[in-house]
ZADO-1210 file (C-alpha; in nm, 4 decimals, padded with zeros to 6 digits):
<atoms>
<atom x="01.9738" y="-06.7600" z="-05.5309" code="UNK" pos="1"/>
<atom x="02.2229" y="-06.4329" z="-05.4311" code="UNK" pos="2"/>
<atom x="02.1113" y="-06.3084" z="-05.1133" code="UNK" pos="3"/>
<atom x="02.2046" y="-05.9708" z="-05.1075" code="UNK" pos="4"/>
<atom x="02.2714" y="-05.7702" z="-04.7643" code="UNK" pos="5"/>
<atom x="02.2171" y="-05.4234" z="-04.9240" code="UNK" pos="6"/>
<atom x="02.1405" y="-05.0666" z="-04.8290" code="UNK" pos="7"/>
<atom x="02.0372" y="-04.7867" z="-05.0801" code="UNK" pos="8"/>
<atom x="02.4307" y="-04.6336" z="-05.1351" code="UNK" pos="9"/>
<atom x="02.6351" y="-04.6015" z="-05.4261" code="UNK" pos="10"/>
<atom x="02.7820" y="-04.9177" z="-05.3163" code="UNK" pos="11"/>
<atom x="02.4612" y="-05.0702" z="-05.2647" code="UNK" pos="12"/>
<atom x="02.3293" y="-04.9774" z="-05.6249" code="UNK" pos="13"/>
<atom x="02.6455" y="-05.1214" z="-05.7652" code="UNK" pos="14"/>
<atom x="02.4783" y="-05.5190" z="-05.7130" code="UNK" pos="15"/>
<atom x="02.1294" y="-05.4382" z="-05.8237" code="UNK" pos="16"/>
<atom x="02.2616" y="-05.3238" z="-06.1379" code="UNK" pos="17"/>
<atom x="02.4473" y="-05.6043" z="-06.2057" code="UNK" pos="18"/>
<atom x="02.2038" y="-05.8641" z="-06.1365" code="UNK" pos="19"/>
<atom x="01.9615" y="-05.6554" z="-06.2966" code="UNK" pos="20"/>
<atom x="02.2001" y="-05.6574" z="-06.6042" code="UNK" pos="21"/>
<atom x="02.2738" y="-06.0871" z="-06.5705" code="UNK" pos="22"/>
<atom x="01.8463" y="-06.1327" z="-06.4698" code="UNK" pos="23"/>
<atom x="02.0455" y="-06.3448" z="-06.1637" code="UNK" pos="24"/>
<atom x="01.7545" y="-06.4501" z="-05.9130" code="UNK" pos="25"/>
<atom x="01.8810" y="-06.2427" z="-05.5862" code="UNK" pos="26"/>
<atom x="01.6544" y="-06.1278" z="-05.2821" code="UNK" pos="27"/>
<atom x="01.7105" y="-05.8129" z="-05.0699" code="UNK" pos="28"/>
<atom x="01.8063" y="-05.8168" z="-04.7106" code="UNK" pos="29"/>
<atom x="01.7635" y="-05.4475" z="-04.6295" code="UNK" pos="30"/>
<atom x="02.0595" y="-05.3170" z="-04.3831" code="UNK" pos="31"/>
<atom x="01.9354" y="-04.9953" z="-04.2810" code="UNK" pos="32"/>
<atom x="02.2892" y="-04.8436" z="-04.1753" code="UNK" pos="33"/>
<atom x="02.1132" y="-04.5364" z="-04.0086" code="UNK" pos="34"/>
<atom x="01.9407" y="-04.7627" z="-03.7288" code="UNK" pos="35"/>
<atom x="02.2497" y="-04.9047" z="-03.6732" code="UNK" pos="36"/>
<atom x="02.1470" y="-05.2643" z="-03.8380" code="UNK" pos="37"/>
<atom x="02.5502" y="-05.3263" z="-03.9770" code="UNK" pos="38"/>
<atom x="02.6349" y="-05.3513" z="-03.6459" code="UNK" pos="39"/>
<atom x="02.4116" y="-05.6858" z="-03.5960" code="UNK" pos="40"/>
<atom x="02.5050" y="-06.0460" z="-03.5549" code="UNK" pos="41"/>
<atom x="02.4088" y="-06.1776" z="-03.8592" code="UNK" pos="42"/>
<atom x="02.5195" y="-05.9333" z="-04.0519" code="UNK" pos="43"/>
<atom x="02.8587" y="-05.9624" z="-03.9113" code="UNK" pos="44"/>
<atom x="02.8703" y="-06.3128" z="-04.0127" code="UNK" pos="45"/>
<atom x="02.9404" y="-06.2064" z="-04.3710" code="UNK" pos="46"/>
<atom x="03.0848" y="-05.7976" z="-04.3270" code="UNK" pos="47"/>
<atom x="03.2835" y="-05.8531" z="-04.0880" code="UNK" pos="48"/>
<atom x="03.4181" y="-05.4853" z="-04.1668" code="UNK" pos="49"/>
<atom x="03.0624" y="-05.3913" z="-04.0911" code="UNK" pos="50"/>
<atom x="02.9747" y="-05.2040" z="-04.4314" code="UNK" pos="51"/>
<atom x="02.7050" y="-05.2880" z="-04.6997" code="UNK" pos="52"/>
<atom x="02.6641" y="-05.4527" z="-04.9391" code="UNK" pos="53"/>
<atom x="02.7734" y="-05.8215" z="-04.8651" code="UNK" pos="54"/>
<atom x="02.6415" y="-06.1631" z="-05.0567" code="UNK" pos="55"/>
<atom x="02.5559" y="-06.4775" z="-04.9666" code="UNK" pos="56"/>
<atom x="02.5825" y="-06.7403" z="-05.2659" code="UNK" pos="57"/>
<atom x="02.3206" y="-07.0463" z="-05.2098" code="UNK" pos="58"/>
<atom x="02.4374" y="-07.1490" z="-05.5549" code="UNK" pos="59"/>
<atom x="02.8438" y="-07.1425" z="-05.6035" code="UNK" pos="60"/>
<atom x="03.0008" y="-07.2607" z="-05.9213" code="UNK" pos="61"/>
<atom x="03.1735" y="-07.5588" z="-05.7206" code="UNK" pos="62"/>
<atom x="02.8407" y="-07.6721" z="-05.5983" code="UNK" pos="63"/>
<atom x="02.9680" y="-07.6440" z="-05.2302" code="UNK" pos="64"/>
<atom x="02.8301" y="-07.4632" z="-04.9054" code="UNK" pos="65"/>
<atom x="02.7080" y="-07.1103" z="-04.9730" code="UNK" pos="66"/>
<atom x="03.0149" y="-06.8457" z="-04.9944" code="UNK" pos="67"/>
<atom x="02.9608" y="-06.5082" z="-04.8917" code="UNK" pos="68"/>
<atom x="03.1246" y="-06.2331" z="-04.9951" code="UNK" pos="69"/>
<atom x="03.1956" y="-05.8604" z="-04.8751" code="UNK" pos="70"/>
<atom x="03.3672" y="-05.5353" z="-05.0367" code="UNK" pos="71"/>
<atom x="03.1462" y="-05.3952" z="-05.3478" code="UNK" pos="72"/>
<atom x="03.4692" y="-05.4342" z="-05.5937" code="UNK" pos="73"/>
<atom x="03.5172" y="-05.8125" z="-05.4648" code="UNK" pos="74"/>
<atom x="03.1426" y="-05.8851" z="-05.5036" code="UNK" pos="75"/>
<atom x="03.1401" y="-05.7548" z="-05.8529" code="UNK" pos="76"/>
<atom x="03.4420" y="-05.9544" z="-05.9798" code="UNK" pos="77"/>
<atom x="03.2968" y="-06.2544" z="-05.7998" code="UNK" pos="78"/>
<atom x="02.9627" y="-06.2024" z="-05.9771" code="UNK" pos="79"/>
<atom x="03.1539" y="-06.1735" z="-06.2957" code="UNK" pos="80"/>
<atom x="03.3674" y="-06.4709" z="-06.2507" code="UNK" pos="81"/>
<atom x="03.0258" y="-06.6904" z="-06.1840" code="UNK" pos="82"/>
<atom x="02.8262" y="-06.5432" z="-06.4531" code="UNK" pos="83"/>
<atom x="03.0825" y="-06.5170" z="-06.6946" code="UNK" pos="84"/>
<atom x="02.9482" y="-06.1235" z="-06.8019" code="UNK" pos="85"/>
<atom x="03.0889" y="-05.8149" z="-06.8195" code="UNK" pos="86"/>
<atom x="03.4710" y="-05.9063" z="-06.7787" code="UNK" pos="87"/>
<atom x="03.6239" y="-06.0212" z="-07.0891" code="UNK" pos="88"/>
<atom x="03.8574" y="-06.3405" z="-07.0832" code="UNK" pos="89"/>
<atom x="04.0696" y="-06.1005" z="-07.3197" code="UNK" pos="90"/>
<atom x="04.3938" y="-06.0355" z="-07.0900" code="UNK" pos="91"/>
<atom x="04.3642" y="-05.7047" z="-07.1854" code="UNK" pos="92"/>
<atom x="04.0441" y="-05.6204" z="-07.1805" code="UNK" pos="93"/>
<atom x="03.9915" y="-05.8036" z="-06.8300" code="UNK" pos="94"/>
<atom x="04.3017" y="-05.5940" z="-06.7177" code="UNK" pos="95"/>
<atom x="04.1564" y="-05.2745" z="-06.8137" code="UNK" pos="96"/>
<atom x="03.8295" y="-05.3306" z="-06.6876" code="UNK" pos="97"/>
<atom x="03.9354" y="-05.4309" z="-06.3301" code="UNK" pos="98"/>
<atom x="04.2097" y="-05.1407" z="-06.2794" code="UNK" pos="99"/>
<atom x="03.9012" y="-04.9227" z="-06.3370" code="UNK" pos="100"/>
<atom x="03.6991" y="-05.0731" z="-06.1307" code="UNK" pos="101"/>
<atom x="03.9983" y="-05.0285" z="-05.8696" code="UNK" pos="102"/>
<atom x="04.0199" y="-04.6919" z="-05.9602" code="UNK" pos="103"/>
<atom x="03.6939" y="-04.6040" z="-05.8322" code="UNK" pos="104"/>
<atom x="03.7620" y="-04.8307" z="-05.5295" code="UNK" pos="105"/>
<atom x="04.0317" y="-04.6831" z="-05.4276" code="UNK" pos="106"/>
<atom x="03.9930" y="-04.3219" z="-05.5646" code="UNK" pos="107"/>
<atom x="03.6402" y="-04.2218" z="-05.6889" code="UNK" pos="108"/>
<atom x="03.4510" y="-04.3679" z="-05.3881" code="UNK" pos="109"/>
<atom x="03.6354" y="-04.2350" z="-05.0721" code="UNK" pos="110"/>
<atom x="03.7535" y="-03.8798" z="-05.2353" code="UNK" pos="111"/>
<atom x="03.3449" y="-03.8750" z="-05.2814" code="UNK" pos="112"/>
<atom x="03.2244" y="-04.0189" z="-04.9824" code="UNK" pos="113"/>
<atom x="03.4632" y="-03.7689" z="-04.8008" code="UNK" pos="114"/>
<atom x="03.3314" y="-03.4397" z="-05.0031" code="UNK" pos="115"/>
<atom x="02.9877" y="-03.5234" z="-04.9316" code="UNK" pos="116"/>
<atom x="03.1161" y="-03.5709" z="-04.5600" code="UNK" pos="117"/>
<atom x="03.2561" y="-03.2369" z="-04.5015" code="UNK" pos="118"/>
<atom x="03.0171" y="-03.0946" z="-04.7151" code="UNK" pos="119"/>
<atom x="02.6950" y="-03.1779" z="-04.6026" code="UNK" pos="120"/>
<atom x="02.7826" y="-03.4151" z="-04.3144" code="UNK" pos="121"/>
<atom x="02.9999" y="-03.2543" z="-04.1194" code="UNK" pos="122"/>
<atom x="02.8977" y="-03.0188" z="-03.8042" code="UNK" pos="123"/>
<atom x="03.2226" y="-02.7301" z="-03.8224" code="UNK" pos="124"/>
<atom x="03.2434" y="-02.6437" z="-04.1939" code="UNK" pos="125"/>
<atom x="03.6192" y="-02.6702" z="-04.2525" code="UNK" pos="126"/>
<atom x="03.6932" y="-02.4595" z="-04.5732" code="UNK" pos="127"/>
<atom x="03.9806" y="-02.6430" z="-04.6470" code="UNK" pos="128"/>
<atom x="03.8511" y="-03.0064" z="-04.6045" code="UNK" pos="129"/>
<atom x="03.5561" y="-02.8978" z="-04.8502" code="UNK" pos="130"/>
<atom x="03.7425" y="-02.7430" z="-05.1011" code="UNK" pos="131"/>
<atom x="04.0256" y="-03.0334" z="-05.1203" code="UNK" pos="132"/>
<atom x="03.7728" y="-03.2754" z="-05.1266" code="UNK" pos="133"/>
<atom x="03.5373" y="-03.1330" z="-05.3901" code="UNK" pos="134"/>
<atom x="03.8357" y="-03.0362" z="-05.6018" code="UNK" pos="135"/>
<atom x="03.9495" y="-03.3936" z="-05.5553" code="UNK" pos="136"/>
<atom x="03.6629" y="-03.5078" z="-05.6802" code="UNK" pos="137"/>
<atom x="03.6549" y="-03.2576" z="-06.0035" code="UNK" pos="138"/>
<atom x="03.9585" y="-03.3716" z="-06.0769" code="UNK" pos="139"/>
<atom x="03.8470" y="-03.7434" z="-06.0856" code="UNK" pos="140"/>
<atom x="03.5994" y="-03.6221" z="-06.3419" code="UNK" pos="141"/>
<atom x="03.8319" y="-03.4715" z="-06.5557" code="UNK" pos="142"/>
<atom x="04.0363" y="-03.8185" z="-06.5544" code="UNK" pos="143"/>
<atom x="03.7011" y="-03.9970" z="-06.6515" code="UNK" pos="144"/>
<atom x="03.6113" y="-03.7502" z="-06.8998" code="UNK" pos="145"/>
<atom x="03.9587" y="-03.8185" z="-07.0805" code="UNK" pos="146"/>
<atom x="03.9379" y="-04.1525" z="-07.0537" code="UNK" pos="147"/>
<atom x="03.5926" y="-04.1803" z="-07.2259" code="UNK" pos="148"/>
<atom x="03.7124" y="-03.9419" z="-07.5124" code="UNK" pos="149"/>
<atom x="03.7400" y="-04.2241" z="-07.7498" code="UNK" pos="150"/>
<atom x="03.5275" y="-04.4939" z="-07.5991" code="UNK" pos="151"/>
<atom x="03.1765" y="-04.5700" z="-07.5224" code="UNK" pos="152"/>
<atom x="03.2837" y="-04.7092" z="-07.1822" code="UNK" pos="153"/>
<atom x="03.5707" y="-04.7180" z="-06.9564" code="UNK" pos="154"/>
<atom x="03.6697" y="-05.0137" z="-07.0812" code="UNK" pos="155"/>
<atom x="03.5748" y="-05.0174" z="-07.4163" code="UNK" pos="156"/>
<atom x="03.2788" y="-05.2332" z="-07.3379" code="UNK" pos="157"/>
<atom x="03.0153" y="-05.2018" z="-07.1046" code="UNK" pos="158"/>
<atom x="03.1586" y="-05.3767" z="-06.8280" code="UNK" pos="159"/>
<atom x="03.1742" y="-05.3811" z="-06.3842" code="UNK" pos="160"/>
<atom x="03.3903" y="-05.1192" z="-06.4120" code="UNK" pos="161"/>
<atom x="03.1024" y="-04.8869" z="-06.5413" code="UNK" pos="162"/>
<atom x="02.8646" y="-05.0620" z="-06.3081" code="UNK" pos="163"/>
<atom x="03.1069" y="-04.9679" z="-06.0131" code="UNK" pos="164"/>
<atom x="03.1654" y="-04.5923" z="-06.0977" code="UNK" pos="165"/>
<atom x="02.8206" y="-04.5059" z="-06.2694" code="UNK" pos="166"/>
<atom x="02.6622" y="-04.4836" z="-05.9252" code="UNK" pos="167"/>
<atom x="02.9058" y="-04.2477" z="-05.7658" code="UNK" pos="168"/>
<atom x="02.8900" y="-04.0162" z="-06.0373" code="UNK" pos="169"/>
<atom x="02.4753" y="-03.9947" z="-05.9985" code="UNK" pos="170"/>
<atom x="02.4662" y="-03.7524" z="-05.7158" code="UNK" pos="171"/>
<atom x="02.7698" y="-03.4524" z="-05.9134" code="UNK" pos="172"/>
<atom x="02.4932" y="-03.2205" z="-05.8131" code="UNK" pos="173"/>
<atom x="02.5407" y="-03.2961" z="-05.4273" code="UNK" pos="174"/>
<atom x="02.9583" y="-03.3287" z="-05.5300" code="UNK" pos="175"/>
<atom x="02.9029" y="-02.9782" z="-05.6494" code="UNK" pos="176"/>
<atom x="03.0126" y="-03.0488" z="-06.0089" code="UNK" pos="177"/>
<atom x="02.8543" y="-03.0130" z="-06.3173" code="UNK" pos="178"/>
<atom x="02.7993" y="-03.2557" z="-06.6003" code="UNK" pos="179"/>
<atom x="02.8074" y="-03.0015" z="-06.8199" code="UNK" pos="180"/>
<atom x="03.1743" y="-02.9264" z="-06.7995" code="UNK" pos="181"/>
<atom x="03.2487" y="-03.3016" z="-06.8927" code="UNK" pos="182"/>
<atom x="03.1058" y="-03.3687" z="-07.2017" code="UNK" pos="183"/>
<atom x="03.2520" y="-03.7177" z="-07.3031" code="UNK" pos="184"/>
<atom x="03.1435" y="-03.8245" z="-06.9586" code="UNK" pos="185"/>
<atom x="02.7972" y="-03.6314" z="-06.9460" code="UNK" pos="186"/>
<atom x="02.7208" y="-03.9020" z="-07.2795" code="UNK" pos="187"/>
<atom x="02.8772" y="-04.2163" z="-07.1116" code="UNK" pos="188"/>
<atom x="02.6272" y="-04.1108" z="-06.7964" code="UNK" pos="189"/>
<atom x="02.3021" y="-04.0540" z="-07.0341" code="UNK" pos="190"/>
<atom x="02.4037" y="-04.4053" z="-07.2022" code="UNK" pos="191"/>
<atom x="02.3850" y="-04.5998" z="-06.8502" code="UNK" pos="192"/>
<atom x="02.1501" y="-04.3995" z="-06.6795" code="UNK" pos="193"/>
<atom x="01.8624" y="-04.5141" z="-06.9693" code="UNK" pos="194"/>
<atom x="01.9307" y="-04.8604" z="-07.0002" code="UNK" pos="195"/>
<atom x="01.6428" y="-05.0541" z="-06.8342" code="UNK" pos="196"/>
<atom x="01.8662" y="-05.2712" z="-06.6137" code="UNK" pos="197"/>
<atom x="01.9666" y="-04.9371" z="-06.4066" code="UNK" pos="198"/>
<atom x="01.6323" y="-04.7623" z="-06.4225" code="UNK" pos="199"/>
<atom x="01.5029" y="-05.1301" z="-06.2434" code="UNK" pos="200"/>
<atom x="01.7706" y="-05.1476" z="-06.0215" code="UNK" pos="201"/>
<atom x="01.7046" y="-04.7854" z="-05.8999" code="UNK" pos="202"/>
<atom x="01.3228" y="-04.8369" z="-05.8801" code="UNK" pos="203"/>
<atom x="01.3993" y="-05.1185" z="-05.6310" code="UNK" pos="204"/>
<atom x="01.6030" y="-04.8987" z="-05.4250" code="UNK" pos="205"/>
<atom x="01.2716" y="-04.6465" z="-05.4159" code="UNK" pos="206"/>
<atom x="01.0873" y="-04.9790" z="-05.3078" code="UNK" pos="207"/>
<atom x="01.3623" y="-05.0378" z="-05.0347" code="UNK" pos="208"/>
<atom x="01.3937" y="-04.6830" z="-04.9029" code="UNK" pos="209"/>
<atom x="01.1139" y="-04.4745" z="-05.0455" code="UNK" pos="210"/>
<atom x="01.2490" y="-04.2181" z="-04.8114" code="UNK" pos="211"/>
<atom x="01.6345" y="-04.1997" z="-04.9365" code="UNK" pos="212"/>
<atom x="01.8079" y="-03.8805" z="-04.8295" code="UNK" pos="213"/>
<atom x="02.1162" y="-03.7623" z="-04.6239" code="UNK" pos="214"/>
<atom x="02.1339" y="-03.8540" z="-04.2353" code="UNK" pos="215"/>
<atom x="01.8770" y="-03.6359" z="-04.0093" code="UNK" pos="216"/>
<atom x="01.9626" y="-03.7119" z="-03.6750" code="UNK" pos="217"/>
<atom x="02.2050" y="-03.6730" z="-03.4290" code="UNK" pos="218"/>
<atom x="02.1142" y="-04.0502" z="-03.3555" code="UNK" pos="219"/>
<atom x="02.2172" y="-04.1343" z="-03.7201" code="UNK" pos="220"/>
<atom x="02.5559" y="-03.9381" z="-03.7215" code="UNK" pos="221"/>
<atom x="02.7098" y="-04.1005" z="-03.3972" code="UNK" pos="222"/>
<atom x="02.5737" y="-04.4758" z="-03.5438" code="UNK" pos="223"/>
<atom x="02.8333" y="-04.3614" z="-03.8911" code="UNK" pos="224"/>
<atom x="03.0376" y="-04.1444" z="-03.8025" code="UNK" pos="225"/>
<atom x="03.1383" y="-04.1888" z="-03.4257" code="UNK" pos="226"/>
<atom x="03.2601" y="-04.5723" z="-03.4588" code="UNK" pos="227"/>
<atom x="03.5995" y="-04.6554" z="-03.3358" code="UNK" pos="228"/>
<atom x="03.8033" y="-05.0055" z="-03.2609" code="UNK" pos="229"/>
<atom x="03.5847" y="-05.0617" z="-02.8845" code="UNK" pos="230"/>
<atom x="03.2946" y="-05.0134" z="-03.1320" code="UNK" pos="231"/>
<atom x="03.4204" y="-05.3240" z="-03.3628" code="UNK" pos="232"/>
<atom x="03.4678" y="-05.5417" z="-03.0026" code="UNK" pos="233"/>
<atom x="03.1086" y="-05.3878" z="-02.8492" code="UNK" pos="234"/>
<atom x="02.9349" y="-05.5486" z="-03.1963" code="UNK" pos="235"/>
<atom x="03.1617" y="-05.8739" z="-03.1432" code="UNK" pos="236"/>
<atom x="03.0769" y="-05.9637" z="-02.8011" code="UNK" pos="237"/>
<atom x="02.7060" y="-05.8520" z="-02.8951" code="UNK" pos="238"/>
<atom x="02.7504" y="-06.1231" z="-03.1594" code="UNK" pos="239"/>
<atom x="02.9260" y="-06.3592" z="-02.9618" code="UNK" pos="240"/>
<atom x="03.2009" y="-06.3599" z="-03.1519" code="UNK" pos="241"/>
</atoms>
């Protein structure tokens, strides 16, 4: 059993899919990172970098104590690794699937998370943080729209990679971009967003968080957006760590 510490994000949606995809018996630990819950012992224990989604593995493949595991990308590849799905042993293949997967670590995820920020977050509307950001985040499309050209996924198969990037790319309306203007990656989107794995993974997120929306309190914003390093040592010595 995968216990899985999980809020309804992009990054959160990532896991469901995949154990939706492997049927891998998992349970949901809501972390409801508007009340603050991240920030709780517990919790701690296995995020230490207080962000959702962490694991907790009651079943490793060395038959040892449980192993937990934080950071969406890491979580992925370790669910791959124990499952032995979606990441080829092919050197190449693997390769390609995992600098993807990076890519949208390291680029897709925080230009997004940063145009929806300044966009809709963010108290002074700074012109020029919104349009870097959302232009940022066009042009990430535009790379992903090349790159699925001549393939049916990023990798050539269906793989974490697609798993990892699908659910950034479901809210382009709130990104202000348009599917339409990216039509390789408009088909790739279609192609996950029907496949019965997703749809269950995003009904579960409904069952989760029936009310999912942006943050609506002033209460909410200072909980994510007004943490600093004292905030790190407050949830420490609250955990008595």
């Amino acid at each position: 059993m995968i216990d899985v510490h999980y809020w309804t994000t992009p990054n959160g949606h990532k896991l469901t899919i995949f154990l939706e995809e492997t049927a891998t018996p998992y349970k949901i630990t809501p972390v409801n990172i508007g009340k603050g819950e991240q920030f709780q012992g517990p919790f701690l224990a296995i995020s230490p970098n207080n962000r959702i989604p962490a694991i907790v593995d009651h079943a490793p493949a060395d038959g040892g104590k449980p192993i937990a595991v934080f950071e969406s990308g890491a979580i992925l590849l370790y669910l791959a690794e124990k499952t032995g799905r979606f990441l080829s042993r092919d050197t190449r293949a693997r390769i390609d699937a995992i600098q993807w997967l990076f890519w949208q670590m390291g680029n897709l995820g925080p230009m997004a998370g940063q145009n929806n920020h300044f966009s809709h977050y963010a108290v002074d509307k700074i012109s020029y943080a919104i349009d870097r950001y959302r232009n940022e985040v066009n042009r990430l499309y535009g790379v992903l729209n090349k790159r699925l050209a001549d393939r049916s996924f990023v990798a050539g198969e269906y793989s974490i990679a697609d798993m990892a990037i699908y659910p950034w790319i479901v809210p382009y309306e709130r990104q202000g971009q348009k599917l339409e203007d990216f039509a390789h990656l408009k088909r790739w989107f279609e192609a996950i967003r029907t496949r019965p794995a997703v749809e269950r993974a995003y009904a579960k997120a409904k069952e989760v968080n029936p009310n999912m929306g942006g943050i609506r309190t002033a209460e909410e914003r200072a909980i994510l957006f007004g943490q600093t390093a004292a905030s790190v040592d407050r949830a420490a010595a609250q955990a008595g760590g």
